[in-house]
C-alpha positions as CSV (number, residue, x, y, z in Angstrom):
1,X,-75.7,9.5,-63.5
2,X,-72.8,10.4,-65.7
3,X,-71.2,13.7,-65.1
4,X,-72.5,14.3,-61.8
5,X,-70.5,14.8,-58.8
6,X,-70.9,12.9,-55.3
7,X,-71.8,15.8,-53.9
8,X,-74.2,16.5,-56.2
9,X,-75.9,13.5,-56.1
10,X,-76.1,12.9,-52.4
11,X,-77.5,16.5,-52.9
12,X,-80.6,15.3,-55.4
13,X,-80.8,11.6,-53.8
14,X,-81.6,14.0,-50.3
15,X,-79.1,11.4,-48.3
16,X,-75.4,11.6,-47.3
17,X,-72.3,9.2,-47.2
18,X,-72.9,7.9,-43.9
19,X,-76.5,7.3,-44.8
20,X,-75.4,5.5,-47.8
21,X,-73.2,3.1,-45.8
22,X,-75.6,2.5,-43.1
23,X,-78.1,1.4,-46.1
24,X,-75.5,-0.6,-47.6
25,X,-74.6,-1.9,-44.3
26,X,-78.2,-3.0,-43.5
27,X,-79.1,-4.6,-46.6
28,X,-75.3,-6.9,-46.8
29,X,-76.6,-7.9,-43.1
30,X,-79.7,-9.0,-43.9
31,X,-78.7,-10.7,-47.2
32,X,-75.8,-12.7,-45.0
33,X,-78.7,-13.5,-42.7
34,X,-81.4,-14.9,-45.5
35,X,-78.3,-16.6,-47.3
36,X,-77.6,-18.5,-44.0
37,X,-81.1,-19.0,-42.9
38,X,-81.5,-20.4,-46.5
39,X,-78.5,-22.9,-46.8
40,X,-79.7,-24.6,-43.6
41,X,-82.6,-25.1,-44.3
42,X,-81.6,-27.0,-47.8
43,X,-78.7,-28.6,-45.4
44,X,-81.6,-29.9,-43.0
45,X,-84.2,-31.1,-46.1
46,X,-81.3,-32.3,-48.1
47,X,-82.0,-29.7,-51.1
48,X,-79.4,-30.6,-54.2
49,X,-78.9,-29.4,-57.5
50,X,-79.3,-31.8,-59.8
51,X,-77.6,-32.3,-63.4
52,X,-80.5,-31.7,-65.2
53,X,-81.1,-28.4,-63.0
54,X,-77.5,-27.2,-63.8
55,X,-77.7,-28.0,-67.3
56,X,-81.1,-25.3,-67.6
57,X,-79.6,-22.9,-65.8
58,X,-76.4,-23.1,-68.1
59,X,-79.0,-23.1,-71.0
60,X,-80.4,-20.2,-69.3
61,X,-77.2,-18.2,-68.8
62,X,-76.2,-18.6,-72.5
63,X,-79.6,-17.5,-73.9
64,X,-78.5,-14.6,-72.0
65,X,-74.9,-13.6,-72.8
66,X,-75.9,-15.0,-76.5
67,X,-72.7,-16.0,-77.6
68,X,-71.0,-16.6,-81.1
69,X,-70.5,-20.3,-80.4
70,X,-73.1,-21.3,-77.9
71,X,-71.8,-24.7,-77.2
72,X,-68.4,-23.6,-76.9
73,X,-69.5,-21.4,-74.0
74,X,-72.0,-23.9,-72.3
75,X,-68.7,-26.0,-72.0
76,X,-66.4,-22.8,-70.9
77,X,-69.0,-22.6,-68.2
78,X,-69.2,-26.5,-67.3
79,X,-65.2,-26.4,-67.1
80,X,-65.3,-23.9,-64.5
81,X,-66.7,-23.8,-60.6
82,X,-70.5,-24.2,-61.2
83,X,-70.7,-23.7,-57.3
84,X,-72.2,-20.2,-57.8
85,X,-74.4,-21.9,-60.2
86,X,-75.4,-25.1,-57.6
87,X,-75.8,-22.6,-54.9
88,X,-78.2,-20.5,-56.7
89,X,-80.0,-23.4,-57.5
90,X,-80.8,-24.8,-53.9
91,X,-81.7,-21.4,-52.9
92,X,-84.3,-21.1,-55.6
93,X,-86.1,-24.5,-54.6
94,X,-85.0,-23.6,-50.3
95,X,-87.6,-20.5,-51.0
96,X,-90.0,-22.6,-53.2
97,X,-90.1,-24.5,-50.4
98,X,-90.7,-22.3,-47.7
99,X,-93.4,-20.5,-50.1
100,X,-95.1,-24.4,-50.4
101,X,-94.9,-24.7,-46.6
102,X,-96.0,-20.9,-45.6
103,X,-98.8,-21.0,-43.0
104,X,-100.2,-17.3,-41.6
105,X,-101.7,-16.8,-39.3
């Protein structure tokens, strides 16, 4: 909302700044909480990233960004920490798994 004031807004959005950190504060706790829940349960059913898996989600990533030189970028990406990448990638198949295994009752 360009051009509109704080005040304004928390005026239209019918909330406050206090309200708005206590939502932001809820939602960072429960994302911490699903992020740790998730990376032990990968940690206790050995969940990995494979090369292959990277290499899509790279593919993935430049089909996104579409670059000039897509193979230049694809190895700009491969130089750098592809920990954000890994770590996305055992979450994805941590929740495919708990979605797999999912019982109710």
């Amino acid at each position: 909302m360009q051009g509109l004031s704080l005040d304004k807004y928390f005026e239209f959005a019918n909330t406050s700044l206090e309200k708005l950190k206590e939502q932001f504060k809820e939602r960072s706790g429960n994302k911490v909480k699903s992020d740790l829940v998730l990376g032990e349960l990968a940690k206790q059913e050995n969940i990995q990233a494979t090369e292959e898996e990277i290499d899509k989600e790279i593919e993935k990533i430049a089909a996104e960004y579409n670059p000039k030189d897509t193979e230049k970028f694809k190895e700009d990406v491969k130089k750098g920490d592809l920990e954000w990448i890994k770590s996305g990638i055992i979450k994805d198949k941590a929740i495919e798994l708990l979605i797999k295994n999912v019982k109710f009752v």
